[in-house]
mmCIF entry with sequence, helices, sheets and N, C-alpha, C, O atoms, coordinates in Angstrom:
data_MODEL
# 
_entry.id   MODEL 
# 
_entity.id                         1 
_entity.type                       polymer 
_entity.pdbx_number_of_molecules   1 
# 
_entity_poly.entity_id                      1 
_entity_poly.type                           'polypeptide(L)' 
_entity_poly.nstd_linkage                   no 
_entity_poly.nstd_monomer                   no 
_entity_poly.pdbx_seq_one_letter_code       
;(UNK)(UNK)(UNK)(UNK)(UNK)(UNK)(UNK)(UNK)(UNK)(UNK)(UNK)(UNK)(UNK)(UNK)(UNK)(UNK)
(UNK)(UNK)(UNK)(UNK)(UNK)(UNK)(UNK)(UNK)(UNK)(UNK)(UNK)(UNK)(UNK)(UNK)(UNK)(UNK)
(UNK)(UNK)(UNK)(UNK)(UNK)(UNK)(UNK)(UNK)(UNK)(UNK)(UNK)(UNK)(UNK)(UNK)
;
_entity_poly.pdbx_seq_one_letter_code_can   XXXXXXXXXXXXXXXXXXXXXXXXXXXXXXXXXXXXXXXXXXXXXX 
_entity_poly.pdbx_strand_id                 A 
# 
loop_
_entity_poly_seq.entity_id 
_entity_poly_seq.num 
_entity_poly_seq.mon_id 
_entity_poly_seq.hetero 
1 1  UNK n 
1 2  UNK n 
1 3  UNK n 
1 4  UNK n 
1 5  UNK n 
1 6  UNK n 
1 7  UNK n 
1 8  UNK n 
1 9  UNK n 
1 10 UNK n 
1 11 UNK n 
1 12 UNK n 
1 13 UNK n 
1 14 UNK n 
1 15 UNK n 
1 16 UNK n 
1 17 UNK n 
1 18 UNK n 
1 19 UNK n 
1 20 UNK n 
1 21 UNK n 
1 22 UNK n 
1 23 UNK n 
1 24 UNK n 
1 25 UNK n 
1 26 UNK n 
1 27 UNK n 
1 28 UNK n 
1 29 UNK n 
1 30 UNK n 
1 31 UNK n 
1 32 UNK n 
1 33 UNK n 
1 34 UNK n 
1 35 UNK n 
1 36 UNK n 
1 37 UNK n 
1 38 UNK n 
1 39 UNK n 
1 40 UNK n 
1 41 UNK n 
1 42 UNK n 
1 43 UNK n 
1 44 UNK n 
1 45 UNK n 
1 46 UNK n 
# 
_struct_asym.id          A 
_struct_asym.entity_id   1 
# 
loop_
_struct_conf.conf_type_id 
_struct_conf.id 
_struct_conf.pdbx_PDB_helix_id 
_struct_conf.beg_label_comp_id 
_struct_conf.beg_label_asym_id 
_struct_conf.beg_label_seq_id 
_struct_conf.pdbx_beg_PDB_ins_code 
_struct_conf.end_label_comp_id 
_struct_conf.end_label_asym_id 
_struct_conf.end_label_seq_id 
_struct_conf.pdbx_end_PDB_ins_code 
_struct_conf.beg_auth_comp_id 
_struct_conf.beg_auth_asym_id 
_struct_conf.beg_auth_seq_id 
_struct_conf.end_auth_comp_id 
_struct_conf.end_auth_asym_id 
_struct_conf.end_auth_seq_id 
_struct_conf.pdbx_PDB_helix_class 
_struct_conf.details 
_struct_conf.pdbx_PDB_helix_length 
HELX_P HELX_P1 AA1 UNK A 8  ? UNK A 24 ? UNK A 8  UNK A 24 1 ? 17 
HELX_P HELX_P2 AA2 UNK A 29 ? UNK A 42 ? UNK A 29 UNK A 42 1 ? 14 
# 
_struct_conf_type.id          HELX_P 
_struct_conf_type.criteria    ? 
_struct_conf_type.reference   ? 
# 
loop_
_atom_site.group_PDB 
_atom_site.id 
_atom_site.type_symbol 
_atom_site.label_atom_id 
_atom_site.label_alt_id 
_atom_site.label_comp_id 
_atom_site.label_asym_id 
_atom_site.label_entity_id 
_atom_site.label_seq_id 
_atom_site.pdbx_PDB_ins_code 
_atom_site.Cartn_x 
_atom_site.Cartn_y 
_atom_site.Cartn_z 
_atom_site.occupancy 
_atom_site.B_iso_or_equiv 
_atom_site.pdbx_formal_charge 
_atom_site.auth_seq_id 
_atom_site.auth_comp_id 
_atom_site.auth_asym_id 
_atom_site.auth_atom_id 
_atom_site.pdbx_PDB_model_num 
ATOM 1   N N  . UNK A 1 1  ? 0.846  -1.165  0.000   1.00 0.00 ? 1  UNK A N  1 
ATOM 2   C CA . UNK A 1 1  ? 0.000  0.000   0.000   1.00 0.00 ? 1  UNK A CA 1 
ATOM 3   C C  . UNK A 1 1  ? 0.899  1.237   0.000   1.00 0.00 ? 1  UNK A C  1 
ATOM 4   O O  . UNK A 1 1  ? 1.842  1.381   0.778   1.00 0.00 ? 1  UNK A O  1 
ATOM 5   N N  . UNK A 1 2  ? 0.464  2.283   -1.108  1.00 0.00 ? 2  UNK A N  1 
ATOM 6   C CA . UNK A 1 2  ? 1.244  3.609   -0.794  1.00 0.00 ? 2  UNK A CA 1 
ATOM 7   C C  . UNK A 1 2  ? 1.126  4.404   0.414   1.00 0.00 ? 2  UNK A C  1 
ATOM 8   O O  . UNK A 1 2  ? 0.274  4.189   1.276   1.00 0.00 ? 2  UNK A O  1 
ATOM 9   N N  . UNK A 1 3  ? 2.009  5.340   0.464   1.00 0.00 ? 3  UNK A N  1 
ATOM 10  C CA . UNK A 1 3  ? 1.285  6.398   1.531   1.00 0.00 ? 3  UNK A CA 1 
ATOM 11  C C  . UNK A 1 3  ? 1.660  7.753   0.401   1.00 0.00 ? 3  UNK A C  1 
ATOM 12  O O  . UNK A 1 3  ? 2.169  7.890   -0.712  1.00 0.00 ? 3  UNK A O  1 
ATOM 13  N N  . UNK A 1 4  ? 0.952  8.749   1.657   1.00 0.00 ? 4  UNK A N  1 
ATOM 14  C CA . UNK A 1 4  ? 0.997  10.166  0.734   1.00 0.00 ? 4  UNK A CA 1 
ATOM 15  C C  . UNK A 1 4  ? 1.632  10.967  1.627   1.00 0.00 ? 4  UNK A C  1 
ATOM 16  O O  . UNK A 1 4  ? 1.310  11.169  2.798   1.00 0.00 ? 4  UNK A O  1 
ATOM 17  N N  . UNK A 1 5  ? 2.596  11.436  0.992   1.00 0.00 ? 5  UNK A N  1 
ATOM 18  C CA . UNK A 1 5  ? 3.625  12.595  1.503   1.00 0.00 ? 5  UNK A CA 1 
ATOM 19  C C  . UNK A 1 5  ? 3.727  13.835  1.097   1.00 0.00 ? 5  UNK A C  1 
ATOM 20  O O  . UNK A 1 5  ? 4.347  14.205  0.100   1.00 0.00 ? 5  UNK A O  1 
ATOM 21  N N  . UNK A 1 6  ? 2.933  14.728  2.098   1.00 0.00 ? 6  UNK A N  1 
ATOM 22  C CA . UNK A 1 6  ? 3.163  16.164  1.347   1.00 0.00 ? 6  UNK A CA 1 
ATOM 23  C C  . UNK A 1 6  ? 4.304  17.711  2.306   1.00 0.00 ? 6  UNK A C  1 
ATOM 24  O O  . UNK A 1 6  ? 4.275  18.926  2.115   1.00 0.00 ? 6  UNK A O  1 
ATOM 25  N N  . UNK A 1 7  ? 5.008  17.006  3.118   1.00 0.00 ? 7  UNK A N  1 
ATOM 26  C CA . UNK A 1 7  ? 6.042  17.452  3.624   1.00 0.00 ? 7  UNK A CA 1 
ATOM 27  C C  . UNK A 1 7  ? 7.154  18.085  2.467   1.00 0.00 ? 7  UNK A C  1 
ATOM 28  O O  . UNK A 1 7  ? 8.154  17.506  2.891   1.00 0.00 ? 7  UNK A O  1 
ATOM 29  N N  . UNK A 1 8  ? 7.499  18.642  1.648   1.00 0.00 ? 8  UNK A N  1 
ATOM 30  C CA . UNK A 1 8  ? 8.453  19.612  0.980   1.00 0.00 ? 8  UNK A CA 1 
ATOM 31  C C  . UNK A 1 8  ? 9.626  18.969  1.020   1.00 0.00 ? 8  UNK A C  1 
ATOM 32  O O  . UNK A 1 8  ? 10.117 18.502  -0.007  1.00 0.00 ? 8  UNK A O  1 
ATOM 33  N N  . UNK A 1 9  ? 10.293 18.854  2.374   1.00 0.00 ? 9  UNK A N  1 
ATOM 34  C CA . UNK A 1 9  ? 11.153 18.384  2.209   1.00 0.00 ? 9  UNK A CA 1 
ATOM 35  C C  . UNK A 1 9  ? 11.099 16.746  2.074   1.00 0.00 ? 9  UNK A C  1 
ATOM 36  O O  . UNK A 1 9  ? 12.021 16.245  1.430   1.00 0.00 ? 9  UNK A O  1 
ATOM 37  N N  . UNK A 1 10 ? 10.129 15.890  2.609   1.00 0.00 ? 10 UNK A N  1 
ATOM 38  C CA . UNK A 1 10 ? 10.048 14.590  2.256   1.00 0.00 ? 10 UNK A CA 1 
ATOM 39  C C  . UNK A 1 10 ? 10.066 14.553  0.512   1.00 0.00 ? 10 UNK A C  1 
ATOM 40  O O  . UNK A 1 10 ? 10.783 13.889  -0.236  1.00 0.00 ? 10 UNK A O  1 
ATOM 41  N N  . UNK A 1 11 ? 9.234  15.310  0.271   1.00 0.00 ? 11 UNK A N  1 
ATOM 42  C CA . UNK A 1 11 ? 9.093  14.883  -1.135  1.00 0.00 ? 11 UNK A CA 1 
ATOM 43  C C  . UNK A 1 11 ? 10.048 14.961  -1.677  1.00 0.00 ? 11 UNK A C  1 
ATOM 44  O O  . UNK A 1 11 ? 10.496 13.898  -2.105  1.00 0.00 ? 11 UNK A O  1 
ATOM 45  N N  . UNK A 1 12 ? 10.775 16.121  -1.917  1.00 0.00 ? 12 UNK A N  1 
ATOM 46  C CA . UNK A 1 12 ? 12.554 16.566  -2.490  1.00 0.00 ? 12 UNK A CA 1 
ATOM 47  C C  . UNK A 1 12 ? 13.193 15.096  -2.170  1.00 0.00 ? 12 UNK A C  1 
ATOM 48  O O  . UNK A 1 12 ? 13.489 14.565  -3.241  1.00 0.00 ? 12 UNK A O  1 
ATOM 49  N N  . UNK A 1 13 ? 13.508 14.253  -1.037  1.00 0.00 ? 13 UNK A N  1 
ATOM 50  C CA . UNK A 1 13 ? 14.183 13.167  -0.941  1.00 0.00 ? 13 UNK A CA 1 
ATOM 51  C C  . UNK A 1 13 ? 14.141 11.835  -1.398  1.00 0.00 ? 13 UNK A C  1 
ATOM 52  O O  . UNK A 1 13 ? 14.967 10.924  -1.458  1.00 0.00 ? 13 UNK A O  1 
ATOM 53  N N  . UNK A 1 14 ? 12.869 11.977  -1.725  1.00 0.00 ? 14 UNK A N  1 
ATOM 54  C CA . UNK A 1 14 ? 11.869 11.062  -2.559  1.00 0.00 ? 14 UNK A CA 1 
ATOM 55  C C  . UNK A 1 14 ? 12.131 10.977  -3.731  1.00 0.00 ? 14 UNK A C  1 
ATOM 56  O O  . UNK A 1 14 ? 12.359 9.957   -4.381  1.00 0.00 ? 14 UNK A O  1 
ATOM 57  N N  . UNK A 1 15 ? 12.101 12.677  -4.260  1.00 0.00 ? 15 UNK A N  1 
ATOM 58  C CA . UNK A 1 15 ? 12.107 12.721  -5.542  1.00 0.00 ? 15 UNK A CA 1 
ATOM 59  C C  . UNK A 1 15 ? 13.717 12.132  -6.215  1.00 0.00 ? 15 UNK A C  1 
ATOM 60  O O  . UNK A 1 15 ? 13.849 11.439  -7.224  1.00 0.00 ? 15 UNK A O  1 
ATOM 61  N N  . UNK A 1 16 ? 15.047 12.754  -5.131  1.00 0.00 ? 16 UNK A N  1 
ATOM 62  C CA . UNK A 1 16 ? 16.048 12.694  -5.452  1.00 0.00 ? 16 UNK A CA 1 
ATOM 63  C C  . UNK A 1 16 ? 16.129 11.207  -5.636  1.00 0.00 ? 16 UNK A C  1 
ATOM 64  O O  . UNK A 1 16 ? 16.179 10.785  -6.792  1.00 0.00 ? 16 UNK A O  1 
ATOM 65  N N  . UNK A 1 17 ? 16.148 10.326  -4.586  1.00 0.00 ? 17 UNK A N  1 
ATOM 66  C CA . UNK A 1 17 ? 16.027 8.482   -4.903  1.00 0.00 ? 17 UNK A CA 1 
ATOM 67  C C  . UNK A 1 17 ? 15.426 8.249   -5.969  1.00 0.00 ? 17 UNK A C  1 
ATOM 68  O O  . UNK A 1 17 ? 15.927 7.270   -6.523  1.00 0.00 ? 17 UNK A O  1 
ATOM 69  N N  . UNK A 1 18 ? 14.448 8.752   -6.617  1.00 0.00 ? 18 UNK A N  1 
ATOM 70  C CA . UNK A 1 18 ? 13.819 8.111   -7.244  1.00 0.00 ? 18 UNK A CA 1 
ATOM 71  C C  . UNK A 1 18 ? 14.654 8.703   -8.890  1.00 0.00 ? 18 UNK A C  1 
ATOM 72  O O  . UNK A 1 18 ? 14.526 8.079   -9.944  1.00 0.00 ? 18 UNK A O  1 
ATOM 73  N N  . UNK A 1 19 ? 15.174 9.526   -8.802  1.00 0.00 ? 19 UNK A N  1 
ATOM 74  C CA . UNK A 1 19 ? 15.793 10.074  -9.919  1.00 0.00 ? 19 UNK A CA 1 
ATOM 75  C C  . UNK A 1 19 ? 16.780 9.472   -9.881  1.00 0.00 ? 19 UNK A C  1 
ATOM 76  O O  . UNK A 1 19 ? 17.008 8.956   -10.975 1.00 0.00 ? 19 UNK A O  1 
ATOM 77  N N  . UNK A 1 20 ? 17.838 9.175   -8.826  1.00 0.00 ? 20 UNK A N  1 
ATOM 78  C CA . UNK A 1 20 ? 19.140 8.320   -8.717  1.00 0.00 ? 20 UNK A CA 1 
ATOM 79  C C  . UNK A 1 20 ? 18.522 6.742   -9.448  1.00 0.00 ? 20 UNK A C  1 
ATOM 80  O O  . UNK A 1 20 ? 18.826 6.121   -10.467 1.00 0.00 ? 20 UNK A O  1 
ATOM 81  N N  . UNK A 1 21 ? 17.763 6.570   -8.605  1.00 0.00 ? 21 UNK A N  1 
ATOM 82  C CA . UNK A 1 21 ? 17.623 4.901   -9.205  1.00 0.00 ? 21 UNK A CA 1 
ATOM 83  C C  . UNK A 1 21 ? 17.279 4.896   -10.832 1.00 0.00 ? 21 UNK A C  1 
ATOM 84  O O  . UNK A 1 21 ? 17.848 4.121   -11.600 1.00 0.00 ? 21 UNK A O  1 
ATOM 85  N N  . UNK A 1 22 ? 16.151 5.980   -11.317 1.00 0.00 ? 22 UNK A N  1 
ATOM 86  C CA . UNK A 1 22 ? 16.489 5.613   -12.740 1.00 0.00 ? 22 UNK A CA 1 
ATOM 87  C C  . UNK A 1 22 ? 17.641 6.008   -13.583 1.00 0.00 ? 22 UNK A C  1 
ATOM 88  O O  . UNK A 1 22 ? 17.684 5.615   -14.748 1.00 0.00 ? 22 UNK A O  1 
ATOM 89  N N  . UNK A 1 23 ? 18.722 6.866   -13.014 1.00 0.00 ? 23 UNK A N  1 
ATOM 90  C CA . UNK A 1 23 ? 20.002 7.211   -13.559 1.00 0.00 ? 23 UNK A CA 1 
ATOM 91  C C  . UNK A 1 23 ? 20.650 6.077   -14.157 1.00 0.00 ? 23 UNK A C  1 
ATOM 92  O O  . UNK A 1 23 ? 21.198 5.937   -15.250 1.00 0.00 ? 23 UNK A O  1 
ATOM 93  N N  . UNK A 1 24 ? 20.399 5.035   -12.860 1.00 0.00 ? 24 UNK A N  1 
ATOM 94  C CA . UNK A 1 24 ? 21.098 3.892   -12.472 1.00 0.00 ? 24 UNK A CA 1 
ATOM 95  C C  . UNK A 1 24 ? 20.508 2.101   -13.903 1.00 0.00 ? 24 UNK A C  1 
ATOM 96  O O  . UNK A 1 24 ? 21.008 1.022   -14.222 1.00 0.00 ? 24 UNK A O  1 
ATOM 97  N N  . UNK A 1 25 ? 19.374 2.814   -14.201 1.00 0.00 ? 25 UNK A N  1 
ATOM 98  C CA . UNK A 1 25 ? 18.410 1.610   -14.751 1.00 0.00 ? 25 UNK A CA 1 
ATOM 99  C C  . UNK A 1 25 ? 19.010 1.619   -16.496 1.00 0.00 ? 25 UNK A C  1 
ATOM 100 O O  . UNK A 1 25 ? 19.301 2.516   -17.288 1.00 0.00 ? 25 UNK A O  1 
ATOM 101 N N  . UNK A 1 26 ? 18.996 0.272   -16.543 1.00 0.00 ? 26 UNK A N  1 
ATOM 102 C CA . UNK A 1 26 ? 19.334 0.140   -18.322 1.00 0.00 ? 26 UNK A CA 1 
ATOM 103 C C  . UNK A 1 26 ? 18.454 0.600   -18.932 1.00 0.00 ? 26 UNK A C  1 
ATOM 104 O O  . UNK A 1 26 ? 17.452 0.746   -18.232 1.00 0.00 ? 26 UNK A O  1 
ATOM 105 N N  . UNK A 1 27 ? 18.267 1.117   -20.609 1.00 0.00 ? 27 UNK A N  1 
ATOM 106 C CA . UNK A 1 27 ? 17.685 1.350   -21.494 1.00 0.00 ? 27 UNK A CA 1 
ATOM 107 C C  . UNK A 1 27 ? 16.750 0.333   -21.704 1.00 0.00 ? 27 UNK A C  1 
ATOM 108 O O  . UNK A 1 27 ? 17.236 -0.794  -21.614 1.00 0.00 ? 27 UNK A O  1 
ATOM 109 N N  . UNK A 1 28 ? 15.104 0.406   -22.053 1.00 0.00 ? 28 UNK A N  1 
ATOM 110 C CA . UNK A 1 28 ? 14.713 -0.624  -21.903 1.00 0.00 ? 28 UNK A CA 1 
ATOM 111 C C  . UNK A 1 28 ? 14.885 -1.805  -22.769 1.00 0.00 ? 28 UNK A C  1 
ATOM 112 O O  . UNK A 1 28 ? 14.368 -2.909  -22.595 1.00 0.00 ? 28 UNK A O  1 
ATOM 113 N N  . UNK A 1 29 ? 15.701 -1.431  -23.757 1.00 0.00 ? 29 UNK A N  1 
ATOM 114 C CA . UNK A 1 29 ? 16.152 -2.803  -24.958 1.00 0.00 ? 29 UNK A CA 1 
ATOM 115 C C  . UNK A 1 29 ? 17.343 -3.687  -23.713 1.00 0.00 ? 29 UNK A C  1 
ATOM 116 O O  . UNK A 1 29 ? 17.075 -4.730  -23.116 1.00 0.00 ? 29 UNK A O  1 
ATOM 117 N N  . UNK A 1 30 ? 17.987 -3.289  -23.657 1.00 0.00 ? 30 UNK A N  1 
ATOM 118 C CA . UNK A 1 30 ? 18.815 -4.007  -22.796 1.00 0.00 ? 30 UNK A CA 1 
ATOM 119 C C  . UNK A 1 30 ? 18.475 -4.252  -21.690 1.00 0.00 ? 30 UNK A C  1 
ATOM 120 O O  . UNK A 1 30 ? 19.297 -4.741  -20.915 1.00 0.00 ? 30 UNK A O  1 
ATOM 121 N N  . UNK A 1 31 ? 17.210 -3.996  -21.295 1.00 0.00 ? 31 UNK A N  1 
ATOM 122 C CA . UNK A 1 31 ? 16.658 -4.180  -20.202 1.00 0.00 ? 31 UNK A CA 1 
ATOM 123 C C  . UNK A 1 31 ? 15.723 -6.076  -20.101 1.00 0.00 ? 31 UNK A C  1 
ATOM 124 O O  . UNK A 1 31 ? 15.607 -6.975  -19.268 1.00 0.00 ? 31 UNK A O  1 
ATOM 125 N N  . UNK A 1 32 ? 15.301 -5.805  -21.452 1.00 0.00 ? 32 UNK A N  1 
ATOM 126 C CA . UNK A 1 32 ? 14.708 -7.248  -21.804 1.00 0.00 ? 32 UNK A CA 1 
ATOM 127 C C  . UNK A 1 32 ? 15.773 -7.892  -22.077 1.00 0.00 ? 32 UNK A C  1 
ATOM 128 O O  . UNK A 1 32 ? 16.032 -8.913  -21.440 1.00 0.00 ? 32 UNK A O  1 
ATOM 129 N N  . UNK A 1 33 ? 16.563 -7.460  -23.019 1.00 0.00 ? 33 UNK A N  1 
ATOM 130 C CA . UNK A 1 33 ? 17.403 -8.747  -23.291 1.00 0.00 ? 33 UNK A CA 1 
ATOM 131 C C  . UNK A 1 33 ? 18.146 -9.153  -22.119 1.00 0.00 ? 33 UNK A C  1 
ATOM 132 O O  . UNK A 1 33 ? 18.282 -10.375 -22.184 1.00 0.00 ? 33 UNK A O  1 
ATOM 133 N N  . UNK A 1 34 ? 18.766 -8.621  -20.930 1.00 0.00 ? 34 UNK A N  1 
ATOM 134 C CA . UNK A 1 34 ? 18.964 -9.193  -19.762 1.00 0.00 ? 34 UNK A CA 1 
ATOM 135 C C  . UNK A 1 34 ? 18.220 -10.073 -18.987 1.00 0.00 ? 34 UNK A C  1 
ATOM 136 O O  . UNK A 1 34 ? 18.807 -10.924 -18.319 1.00 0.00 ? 34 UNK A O  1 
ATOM 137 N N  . UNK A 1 35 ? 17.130 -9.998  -18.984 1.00 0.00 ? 35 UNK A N  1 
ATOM 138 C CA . UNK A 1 35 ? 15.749 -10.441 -18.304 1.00 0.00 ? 35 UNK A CA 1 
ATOM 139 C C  . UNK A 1 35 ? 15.808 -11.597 -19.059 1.00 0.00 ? 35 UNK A C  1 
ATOM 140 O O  . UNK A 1 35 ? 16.018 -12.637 -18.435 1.00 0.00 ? 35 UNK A O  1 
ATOM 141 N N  . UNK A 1 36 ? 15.601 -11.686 -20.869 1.00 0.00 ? 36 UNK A N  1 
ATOM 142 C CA . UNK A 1 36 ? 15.563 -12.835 -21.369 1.00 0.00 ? 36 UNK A CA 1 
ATOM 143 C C  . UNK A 1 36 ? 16.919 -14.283 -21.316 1.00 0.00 ? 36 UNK A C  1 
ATOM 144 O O  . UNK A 1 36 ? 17.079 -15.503 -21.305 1.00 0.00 ? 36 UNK A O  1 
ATOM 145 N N  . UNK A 1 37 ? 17.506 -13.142 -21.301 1.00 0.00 ? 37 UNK A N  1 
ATOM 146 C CA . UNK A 1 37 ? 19.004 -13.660 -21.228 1.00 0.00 ? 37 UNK A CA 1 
ATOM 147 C C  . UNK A 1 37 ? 19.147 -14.800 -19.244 1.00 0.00 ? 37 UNK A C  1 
ATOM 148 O O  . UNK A 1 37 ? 19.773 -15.855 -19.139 1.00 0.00 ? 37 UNK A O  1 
ATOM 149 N N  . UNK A 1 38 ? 18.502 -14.215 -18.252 1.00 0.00 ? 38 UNK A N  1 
ATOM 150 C CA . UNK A 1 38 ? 18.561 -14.250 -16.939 1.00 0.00 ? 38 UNK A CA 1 
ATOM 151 C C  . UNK A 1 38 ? 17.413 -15.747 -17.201 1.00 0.00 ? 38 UNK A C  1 
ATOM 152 O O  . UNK A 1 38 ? 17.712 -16.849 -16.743 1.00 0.00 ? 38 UNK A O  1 
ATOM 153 N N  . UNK A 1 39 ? 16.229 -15.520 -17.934 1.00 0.00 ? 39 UNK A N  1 
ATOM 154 C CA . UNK A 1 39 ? 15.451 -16.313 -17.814 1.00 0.00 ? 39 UNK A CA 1 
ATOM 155 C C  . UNK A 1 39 ? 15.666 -17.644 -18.641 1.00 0.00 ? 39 UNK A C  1 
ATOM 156 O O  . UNK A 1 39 ? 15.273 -18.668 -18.081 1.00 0.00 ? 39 UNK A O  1 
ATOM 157 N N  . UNK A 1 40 ? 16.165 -17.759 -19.742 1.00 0.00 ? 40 UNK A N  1 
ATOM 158 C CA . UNK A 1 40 ? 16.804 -18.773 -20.105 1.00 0.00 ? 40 UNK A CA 1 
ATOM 159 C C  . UNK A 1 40 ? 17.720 -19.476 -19.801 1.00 0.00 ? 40 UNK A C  1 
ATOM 160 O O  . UNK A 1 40 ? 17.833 -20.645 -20.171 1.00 0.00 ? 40 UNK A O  1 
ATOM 161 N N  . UNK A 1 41 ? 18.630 -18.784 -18.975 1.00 0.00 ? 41 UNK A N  1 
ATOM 162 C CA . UNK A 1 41 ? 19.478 -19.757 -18.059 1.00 0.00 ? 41 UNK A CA 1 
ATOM 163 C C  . UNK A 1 41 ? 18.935 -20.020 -16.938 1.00 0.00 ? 41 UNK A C  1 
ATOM 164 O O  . UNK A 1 41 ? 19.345 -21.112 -16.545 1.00 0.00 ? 41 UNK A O  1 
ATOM 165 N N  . UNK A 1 42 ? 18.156 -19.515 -16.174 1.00 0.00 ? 42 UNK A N  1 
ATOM 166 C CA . UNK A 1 42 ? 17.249 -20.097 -15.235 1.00 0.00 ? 42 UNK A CA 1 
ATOM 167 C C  . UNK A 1 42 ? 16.928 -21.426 -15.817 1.00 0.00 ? 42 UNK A C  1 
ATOM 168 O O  . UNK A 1 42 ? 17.719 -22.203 -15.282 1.00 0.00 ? 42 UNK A O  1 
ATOM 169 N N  . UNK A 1 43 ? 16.276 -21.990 -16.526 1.00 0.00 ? 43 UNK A N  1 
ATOM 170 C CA . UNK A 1 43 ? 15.775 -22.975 -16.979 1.00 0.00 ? 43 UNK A CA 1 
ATOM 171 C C  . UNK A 1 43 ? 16.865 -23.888 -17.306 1.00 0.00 ? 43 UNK A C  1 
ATOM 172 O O  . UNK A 1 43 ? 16.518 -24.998 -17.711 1.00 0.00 ? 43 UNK A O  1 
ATOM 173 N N  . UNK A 1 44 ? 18.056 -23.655 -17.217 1.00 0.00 ? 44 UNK A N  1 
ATOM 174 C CA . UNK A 1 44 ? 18.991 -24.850 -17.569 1.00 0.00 ? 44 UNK A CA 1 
ATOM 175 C C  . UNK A 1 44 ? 20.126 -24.951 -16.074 1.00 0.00 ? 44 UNK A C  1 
ATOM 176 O O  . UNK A 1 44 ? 21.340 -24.936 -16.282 1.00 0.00 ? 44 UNK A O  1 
ATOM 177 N N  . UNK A 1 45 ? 19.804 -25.010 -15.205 1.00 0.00 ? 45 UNK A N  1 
ATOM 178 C CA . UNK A 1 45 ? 20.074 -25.155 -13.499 1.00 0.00 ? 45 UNK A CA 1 
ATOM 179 C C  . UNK A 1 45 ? 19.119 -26.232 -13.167 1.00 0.00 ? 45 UNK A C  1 
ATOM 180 O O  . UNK A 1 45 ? 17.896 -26.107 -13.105 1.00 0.00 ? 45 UNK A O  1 
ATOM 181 N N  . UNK A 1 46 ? 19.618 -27.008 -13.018 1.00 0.00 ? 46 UNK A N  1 
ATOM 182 C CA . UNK A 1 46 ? 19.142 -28.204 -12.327 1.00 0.00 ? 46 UNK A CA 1 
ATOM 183 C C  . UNK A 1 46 ? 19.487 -28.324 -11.134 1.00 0.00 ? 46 UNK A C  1 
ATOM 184 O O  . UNK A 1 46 ? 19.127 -29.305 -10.482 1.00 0.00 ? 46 UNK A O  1 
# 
């Protein structure tokens, strides 16, 4: 469940994490092909 934050400065800290983490995130093409790439070797671990 969300909550709602309307504190100024909560939000600014919020906002900053949330801007760092997508700095941080692949493009979404390379985003699948990792995923596909992750999920096909999943399946060959016995």
């Amino acid at each position: 469940m969300g909550k709602l934050h309307d504190s100024p400065s909560v939000v600014r800290e919020l906002q900053t994490r949330y801007d760092l983490a997508l700095s941080d995130a692949l493009p979404l093409k390379e985003s699948l092909a990792l995923l596909k790439a992750a999920a096909k070797d999943y399946g060959h671990h016995d």
